[in-house]
C-alpha positions as CSV (number, residue, x, y, z in Angstrom):
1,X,-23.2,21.7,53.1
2,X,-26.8,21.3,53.8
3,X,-27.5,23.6,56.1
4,X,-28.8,25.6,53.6
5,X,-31.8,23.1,53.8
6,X,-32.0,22.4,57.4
7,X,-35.9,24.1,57.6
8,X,-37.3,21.9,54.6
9,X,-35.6,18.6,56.0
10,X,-37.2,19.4,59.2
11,X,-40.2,19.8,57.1
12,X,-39.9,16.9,55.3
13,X,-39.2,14.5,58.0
14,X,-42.4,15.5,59.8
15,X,-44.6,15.6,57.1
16,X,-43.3,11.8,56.1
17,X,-43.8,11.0,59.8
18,X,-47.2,12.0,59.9
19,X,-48.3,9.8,57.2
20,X,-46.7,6.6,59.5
21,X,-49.0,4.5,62.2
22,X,-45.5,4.0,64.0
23,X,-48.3,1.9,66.8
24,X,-49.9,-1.0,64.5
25,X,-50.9,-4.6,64.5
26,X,-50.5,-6.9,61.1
27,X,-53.5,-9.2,60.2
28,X,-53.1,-12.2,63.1
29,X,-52.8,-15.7,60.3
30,X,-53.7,-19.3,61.5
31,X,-50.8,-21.8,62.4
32,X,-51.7,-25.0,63.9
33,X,-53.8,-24.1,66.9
34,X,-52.4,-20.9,67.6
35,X,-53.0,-17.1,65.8
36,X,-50.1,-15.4,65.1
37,X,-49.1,-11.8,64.4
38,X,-46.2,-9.1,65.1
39,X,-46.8,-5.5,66.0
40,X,-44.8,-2.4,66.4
41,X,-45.2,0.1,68.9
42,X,-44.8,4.0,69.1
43,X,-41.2,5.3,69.8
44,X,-39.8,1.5,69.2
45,X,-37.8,0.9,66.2
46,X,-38.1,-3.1,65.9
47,X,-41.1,-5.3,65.9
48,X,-42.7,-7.7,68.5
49,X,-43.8,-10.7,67.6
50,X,-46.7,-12.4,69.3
51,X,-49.5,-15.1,69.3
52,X,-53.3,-16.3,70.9
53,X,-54.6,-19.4,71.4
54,X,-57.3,-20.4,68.7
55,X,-58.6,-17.2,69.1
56,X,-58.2,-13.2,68.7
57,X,-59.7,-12.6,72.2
58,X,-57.4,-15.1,74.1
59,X,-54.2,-14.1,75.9
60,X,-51.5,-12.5,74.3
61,X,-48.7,-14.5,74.5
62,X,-45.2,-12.4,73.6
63,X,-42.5,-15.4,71.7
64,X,-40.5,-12.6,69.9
65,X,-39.2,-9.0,71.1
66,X,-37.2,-7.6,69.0
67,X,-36.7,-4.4,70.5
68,X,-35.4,-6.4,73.8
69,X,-32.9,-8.1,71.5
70,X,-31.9,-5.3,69.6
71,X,-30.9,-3.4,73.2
72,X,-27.1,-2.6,73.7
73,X,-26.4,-3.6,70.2
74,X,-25.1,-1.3,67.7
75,X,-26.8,-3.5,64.8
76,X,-29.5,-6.0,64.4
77,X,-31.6,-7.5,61.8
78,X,-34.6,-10.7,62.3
79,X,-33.5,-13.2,59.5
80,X,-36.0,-15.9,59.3
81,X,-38.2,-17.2,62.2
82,X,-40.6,-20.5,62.4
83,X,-42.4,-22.4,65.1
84,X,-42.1,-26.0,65.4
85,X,-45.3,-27.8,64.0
86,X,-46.9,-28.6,67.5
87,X,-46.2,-24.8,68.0
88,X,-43.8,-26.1,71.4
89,X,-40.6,-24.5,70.3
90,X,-39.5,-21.4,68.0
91,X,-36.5,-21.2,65.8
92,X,-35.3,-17.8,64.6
93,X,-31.8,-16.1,63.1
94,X,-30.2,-12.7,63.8
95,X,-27.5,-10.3,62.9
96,X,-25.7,-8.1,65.2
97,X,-23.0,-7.0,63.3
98,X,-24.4,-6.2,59.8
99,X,-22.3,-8.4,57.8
100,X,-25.6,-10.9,57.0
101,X,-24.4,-13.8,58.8
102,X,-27.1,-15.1,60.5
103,X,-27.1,-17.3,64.2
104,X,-29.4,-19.5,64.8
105,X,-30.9,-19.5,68.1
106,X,-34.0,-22.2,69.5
107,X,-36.6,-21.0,72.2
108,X,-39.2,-22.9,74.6
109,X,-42.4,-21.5,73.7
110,X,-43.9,-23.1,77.0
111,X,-41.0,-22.1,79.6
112,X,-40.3,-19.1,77.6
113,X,-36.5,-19.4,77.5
114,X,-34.1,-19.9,75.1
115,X,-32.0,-22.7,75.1
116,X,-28.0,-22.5,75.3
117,X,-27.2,-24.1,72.4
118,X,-26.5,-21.4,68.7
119,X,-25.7,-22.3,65.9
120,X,-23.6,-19.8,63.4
121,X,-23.7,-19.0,59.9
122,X,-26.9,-20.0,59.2
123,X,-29.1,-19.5,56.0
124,X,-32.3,-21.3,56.1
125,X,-33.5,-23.9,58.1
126,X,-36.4,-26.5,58.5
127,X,-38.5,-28.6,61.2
128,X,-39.6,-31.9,61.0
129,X,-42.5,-33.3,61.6
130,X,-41.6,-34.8,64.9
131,X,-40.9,-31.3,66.6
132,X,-37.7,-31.9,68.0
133,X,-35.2,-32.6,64.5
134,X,-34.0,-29.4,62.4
135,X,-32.6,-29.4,59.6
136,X,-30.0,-26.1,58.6
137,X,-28.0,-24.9,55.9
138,X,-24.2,-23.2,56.6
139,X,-22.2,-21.0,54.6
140,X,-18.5,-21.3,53.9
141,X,-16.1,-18.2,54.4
142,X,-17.6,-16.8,50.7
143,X,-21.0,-16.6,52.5
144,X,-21.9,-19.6,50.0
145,X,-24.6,-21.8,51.3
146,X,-22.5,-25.1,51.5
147,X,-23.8,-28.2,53.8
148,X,-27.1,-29.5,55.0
149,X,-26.9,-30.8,58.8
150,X,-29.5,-32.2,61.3
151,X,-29.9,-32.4,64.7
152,X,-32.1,-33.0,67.7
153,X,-32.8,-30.1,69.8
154,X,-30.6,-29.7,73.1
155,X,-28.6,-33.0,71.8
156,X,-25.4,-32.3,70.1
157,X,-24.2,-35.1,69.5
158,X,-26.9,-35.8,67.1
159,X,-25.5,-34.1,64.4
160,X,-25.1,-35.2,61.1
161,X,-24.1,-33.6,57.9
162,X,-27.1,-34.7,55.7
163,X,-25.4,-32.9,52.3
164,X,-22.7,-31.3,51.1
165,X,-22.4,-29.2,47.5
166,X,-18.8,-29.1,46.8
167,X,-19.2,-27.2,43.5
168,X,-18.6,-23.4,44.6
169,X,-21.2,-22.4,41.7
170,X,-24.3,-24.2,43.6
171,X,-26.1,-23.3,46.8
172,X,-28.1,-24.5,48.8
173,X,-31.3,-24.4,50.5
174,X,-33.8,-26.6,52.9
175,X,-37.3,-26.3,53.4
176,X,-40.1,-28.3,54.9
177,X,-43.4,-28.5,52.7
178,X,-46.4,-27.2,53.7
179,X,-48.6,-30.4,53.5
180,X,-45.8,-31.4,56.4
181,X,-45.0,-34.5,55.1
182,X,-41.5,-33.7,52.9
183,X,-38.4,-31.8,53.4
184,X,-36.7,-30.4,50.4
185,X,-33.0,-29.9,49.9
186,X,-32.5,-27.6,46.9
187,X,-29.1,-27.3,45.2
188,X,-28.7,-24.6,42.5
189,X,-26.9,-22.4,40.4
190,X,-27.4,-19.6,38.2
191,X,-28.3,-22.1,35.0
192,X,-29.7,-25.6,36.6
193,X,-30.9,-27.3,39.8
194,X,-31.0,-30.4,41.4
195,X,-33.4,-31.6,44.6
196,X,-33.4,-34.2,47.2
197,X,-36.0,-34.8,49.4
198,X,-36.4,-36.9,52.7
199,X,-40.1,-38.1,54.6
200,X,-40.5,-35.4,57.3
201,X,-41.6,-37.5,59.7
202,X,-38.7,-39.6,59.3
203,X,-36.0,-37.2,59.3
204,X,-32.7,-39.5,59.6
205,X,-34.0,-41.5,56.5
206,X,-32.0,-41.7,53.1
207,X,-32.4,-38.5,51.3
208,X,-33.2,-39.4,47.6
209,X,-32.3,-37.4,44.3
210,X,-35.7,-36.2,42.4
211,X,-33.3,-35.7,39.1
212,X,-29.6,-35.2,38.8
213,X,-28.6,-31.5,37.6
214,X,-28.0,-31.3,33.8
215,X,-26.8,-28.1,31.8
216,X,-29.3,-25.2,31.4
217,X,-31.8,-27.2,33.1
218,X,-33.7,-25.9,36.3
219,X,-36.5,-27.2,38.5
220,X,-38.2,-27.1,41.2
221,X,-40.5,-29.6,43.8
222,X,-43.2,-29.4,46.0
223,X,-45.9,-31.9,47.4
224,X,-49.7,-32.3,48.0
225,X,-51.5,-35.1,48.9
226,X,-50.7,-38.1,46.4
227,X,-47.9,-36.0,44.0
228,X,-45.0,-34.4,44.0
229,X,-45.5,-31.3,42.0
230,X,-42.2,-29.9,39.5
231,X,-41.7,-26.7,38.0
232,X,-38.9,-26.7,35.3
233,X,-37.5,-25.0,31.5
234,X,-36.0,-28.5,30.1
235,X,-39.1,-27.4,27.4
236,X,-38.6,-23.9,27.4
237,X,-37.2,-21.0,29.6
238,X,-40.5,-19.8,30.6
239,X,-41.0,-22.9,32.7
240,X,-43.8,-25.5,32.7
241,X,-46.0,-27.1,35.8
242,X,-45.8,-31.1,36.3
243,X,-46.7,-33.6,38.6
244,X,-45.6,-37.1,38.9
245,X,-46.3,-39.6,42.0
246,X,-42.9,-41.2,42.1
247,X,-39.4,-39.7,41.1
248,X,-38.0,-43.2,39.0
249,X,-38.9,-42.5,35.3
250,X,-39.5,-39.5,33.4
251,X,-42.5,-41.2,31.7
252,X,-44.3,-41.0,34.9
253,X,-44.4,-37.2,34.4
254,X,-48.4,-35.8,33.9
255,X,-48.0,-32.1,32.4
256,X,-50.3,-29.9,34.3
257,X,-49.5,-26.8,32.2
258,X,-47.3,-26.1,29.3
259,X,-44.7,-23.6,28.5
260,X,-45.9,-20.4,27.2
261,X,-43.6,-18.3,25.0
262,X,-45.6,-14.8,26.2
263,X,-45.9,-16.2,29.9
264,X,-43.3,-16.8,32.4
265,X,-44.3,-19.0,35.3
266,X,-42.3,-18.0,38.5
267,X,-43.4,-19.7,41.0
268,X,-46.1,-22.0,42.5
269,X,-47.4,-22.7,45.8
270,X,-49.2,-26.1,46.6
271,X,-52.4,-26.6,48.6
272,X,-54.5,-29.5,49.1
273,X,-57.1,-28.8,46.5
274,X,-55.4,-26.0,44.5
275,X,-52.2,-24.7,43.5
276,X,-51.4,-21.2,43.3
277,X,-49.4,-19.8,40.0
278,X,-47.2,-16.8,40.1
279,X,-46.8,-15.6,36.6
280,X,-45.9,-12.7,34.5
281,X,-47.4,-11.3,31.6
282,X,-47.3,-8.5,29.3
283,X,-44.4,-7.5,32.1
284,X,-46.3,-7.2,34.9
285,X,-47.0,-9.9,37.4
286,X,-50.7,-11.7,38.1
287,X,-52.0,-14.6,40.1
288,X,-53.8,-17.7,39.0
289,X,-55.5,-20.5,40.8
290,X,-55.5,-23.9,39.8
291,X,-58.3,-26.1,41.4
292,X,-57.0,-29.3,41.7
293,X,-60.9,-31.0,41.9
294,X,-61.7,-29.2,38.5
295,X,-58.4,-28.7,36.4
296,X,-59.5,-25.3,35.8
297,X,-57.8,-22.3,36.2
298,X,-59.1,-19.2,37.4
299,X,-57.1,-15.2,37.1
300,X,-57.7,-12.9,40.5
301,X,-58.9,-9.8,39.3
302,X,-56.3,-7.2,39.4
303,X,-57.3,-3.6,38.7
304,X,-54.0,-1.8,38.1
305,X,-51.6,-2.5,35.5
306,X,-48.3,-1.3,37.2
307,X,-48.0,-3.2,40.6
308,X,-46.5,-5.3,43.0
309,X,-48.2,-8.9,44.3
310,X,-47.1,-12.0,45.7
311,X,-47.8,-14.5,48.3
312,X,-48.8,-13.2,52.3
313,X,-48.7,-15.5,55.3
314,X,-50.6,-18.6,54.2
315,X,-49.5,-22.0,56.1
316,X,-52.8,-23.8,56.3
317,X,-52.8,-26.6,53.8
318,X,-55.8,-28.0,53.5
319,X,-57.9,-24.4,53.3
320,X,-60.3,-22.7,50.8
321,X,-59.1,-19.4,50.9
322,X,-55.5,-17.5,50.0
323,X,-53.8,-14.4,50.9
324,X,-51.9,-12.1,49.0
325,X,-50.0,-8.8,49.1
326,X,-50.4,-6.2,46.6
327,X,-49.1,-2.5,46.4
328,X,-48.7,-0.4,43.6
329,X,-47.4,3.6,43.2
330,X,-51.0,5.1,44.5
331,X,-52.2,1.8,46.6
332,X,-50.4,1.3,49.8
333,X,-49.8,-2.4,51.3
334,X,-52.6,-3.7,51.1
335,X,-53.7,-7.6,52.4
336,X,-56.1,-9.3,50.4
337,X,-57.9,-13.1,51.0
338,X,-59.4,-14.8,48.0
339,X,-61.5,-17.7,48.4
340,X,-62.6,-20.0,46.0
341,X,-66.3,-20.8,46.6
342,X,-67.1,-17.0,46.4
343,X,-64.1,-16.2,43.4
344,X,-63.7,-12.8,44.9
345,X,-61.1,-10.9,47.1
346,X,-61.9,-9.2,50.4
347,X,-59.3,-6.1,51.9
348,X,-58.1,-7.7,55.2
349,X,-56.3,-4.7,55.8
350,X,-54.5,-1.5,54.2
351,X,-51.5,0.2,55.4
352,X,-52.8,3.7,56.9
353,X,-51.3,6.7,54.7
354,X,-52.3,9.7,57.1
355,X,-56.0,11.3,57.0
356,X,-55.0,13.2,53.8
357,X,-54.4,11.1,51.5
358,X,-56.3,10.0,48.5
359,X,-55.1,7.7,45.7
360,X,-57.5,9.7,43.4
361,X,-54.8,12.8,43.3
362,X,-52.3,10.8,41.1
363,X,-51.9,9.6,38.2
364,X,-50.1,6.4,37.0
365,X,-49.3,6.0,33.5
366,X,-47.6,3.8,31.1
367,X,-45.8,4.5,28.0
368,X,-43.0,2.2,26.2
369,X,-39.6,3.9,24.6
370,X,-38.4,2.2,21.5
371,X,-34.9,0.9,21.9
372,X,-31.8,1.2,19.2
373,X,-32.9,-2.4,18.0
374,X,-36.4,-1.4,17.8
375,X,-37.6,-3.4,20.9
376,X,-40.1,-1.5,23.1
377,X,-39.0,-0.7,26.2
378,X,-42.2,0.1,29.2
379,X,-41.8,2.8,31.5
380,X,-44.4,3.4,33.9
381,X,-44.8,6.8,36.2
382,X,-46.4,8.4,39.2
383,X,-47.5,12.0,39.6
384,X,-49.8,14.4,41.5
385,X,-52.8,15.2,38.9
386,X,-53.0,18.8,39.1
387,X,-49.6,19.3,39.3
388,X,-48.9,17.9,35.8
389,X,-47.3,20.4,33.7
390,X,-46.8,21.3,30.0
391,X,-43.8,22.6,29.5
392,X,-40.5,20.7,31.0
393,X,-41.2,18.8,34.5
394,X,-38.7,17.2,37.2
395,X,-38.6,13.3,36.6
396,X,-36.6,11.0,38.9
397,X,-36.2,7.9,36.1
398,X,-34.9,4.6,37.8
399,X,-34.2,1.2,36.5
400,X,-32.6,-2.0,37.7
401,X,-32.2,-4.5,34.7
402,X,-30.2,-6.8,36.0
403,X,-30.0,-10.9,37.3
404,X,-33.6,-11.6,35.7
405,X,-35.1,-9.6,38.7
406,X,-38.5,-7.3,38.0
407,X,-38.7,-3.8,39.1
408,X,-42.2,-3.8,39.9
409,X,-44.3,-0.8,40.8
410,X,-44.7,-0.2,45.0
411,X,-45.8,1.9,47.0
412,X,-43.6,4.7,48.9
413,X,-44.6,7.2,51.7
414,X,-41.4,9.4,51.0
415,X,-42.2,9.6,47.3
416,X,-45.6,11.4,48.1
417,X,-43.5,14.1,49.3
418,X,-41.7,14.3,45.5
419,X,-45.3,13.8,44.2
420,X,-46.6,16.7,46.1
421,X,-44.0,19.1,45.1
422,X,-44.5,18.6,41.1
423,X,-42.3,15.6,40.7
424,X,-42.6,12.3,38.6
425,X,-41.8,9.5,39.2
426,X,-40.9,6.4,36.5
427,X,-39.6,2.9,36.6
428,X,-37.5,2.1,33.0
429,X,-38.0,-1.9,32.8
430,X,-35.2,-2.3,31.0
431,X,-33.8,-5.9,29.2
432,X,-31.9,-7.9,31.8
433,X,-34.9,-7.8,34.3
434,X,-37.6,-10.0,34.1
435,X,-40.7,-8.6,33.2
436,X,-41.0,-10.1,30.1
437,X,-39.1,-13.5,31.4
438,X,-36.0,-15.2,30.6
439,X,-35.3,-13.8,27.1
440,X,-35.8,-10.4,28.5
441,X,-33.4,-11.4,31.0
442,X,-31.0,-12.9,29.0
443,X,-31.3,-9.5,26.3
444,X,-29.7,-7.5,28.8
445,X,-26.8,-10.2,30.3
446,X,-23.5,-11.6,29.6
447,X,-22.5,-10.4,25.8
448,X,-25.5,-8.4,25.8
449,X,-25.2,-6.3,29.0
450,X,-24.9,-3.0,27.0
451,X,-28.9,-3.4,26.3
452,X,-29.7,-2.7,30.0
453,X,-27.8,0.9,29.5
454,X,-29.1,1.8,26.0
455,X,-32.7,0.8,27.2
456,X,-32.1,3.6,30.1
457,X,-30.8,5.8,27.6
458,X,-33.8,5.6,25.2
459,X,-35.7,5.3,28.1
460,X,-34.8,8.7,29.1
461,X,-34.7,10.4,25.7
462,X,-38.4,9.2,24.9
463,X,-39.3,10.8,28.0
464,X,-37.6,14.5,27.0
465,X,-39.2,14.4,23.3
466,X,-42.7,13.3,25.3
């Protein structure tokens, strides 16, 4: 059947090739005393993870090869991967069979072997402070992240189911905070949330309950320094930022930012002297910073309108500086580092797109359909410049709209092969999505599901009367 096509898939295959660094390094990030970094190689399909001491120019010390792993299996995926906090021992999950169910497995940093104990059905997993005590989540037959244990490396018989969620609509997860000092046990569902946390450095203390889990109501913790910071909807879906030193009485609670009807806040990321906000508005996502010392709040500059950004690797607490991701349909992935005293980003690194190309010979535009209730609908698209036509023009139109997740704008080698050859390219961000947050999600959900089809729909018929 397609060996019609055999000459132009040869064609295409080298010309997306050539447009790949298949030999590359990632920008090396700080982590305790020790830079870290992965790196793939030429001809080598999985990555190899690596690190130097303090500096770039010390030894390379190899803690992760994936492609030795990978060898004699007929699958295998890296789930998640973290070094204890004196940077002693490593803790990393794979899958061999492809069925996502992760094993955990525990290696000496200093000897350089692994140790015999592995631990099955894992789904996330955190250190404590004092090196030697993880804590894990498990999943039950459904895949449904169930109980919370601990245990003490290389020791057994140390462990101890910390938690168990018995109600089969909540899962669970664990991670340690980045100012080291708390370990959070989160317990959710698809409409509210619950948290317990335990002192880090004690890990076989009591943990304690931040808030019981009420109806519609969802939030989430995280610590710096003297507070415990809470994001939560019980004043509004679009969620609101909070601090509070002790957990005992709601009147304890400091607002630190408000719920914004046109403003969804998805996310926040504490560091000692400023918190990071993950937001969305006007349907497309931006990133604030809020300096702790000041109370002011300050927008990174964006330039493009349809894109893709969110948090890179960034585990110092107590730093200045931040790094984020950002693509978008012309940028490739590129890292940036903002830091406060100068209020501006600098490129760390950009992924290299061949010799040939130029983000200057496309064009990204944005135009909304009007739905059958009258709600506008954006659609944003990609094509080559001077291949832009007149009369009628290939369009590949995709859309998602569905469990409140955005279908941002990114960046795609393969496309510029479709670009190239007179195609565009659109996203449809559709109701059940959330661009515009929760009520756009909840438009196109439940009772309301048929909006996320008739939004295609118009979608697709604005784009043939354009």
């Amino acid at each position: 059947m397609m060996a019609p096509s055999e000459g132009l898939q040869k064609k295409l295959y080298s010309e997306i090739l050539s447009r790949i660094k298949e030999s590359d390094m990632e920008i090396p990030y700080q982590r305790g005393k020790y830079m870290y970094y992965s790196r793939t190689e030429k001809g080598k399909q999985y990555r190899v993870y690596c690190r130097k001491l303090n500096s770039n120019l010390a030894k390379e010390e190899t803690i992760l090869d994936c492609n030795a792993l990978a060898s004699g299996k007929k699958f295998f995926s890296l789930g998640l991967m973290d070094p204890s906090p004196d940077s002693r021992f490593l803790a990393y999950t794979t899958d061999i069979d492809g069925f996502r169910e992760y094993t955990l497995f525990f290696k000496n940093l200093v000897t350089g072997k692994n140790f015999i104990e592995k631990i099955p059905c894992v789904r996330s997993f955190a250190w404590s402070a004092d090196n030697k005590t993880i804590f894990y989540v498990t999943e039950d037959q459904a895949k449904r992240a169930h109980k919370v244990w601990s245990r003490v490396l290389s020791e057994r018989s140390s462990e101890k189911l910390i938690y168990e969620e018995k109600n089969k609509r909540f899962s669970v997860y664990v991670e340690l905070s980045r100012s080291h000092e708390y370990v959070f046990i989160t317990s959710s569902s698809s409409s509210s949330s619950e948290v317990r946390f335990l002192r880090a450095d004690y890990p076989y203390g009591k943990c304690s309950l931040f808030r019981p889990r009420k109806k519609n109501i969802k939030y989430y913790m995280d610590h710096g320094k003297d507070y415990f910071y809470i994001l939560t909807n019980d004043k509004g879906k679009n969620f609101r930022l909070i601090k509070t030193r002790t957990a005992a009485e709601k009147k304890d609670w400091c607002q630190m930012l408000p719920h914004r009807k046109s403003v969804m806040l998805d996310n926040i990321e504490v560091f000692a002297d400023f918190i990071v906000l993950h937001e969305r508005k006007n349907g497309f996502p931006r990133l604030r910073l809020l300096d702790l010392r000041t109370g002011n709040a300050r927008e990174i500059h964006l330039k493009e309108m349809a894109r893709t950004v969110g948090a890179s690797k960034n585990f110092n607490f107590t730093t200045d500086c931040y790094r984020y991701e950002y693509e978008s349909y012309v940028t490739p992935e590129t890292t940036f580092e903002y830091c406060l005293g100068k209020s501006e980003s600098t490129i760390l690194k950009r992924r290299a797109v061949g010799r040939d190309y130029s983000p200057k010979q496309y064009t990204v535009d944005i135009i909304k359909a009007k739905a059958n209730d009258g709600t506008l609908i954006p659609i944003s698209m990609v094509y080559r410049s001077d291949l832009k036509q007149a009369h009628p023009q290939a369009f590949l139109l995709n859309g998602y709209g569905a469990y409140g997740y955005s279908n941002d704008a990114y960046f795609s080698v393969p496309r510029l092969s479709l670009l190239d050859r007179g195609l565009i390219f659109g996203t449809a961000h559709i109701r059940g999505g959330g661009e515009f947050g929760k009520k756009w999600h909840e438009q196109g959900s439940l009772l309301k599901k048929k909006n996320s089809f008739t939004d295609f729909i118009a979608c697709a018929d604005a784009l043939f009367a354009a």
